[in-house]
N, C-alpha and C positions, 0 to 999 in steps of 0.2 A: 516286218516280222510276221511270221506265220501264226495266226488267232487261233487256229483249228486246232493245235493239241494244249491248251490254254488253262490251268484249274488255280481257282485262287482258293483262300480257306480264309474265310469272314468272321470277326465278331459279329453277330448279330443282337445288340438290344432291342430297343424296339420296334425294331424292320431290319428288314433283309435290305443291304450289306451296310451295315455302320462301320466297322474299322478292318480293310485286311491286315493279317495278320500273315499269310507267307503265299508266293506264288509261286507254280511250278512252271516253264518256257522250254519246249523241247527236251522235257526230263530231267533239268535243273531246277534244285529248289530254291528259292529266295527266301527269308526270311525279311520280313519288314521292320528295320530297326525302329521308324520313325515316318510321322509321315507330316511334311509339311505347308499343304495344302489341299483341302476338300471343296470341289465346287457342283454346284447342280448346271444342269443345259437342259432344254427341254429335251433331248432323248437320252440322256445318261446323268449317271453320277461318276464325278470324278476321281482320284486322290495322287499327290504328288507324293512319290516315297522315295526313302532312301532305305536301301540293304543292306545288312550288318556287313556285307563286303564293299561298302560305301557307294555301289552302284546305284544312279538313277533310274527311274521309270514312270511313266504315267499309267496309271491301270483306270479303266473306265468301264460302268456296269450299263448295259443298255435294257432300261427294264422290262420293253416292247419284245425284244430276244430271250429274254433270261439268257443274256451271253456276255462276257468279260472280251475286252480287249487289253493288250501289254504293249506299250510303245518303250523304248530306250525314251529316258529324256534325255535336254540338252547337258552342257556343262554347269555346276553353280557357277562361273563368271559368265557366260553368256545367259542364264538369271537373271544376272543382277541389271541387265540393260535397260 
């Protein structure tokens, strides 16, 4: 998936990015129903979502960039492996 036209829109409490809230990919907008996993790595923050169109995605903030990546995730049964 192409990073470069990529815009998420963040709750932000107290730091920048606590919860997204809707991402755009190629000029489509997601909206994030739900997210069911947040993890840190040393160079990003992560979040596992789901979109109100039930679609998955991994969205990950890399804080050295100030840049967002969008991966499709897997399926929820290849999840649950």
């Amino acid at each position: 998936m192409d990073n470069s036209h990529v815009a998420v829109e963040c709750y932000a409490g107290g730091a920048y990015p606590t919860r997204p809230r809707a991402f755009t990919v190629r000029g489509a907008r997601h909206i994030v129903a739900n997210i069911s996993r947040t993890w840190r790595t040393p160079d990003a923050l992560w979040f596992r979502v789901c979109t109100e169109q039930a679609a998955l995605f991994t969205l990950a903030f890399y804080d050295d960039e100030d840049a967002w990546i969008v991966l499709p995730d897997i399926s929820p049964e290849e999840d649950q492996r």
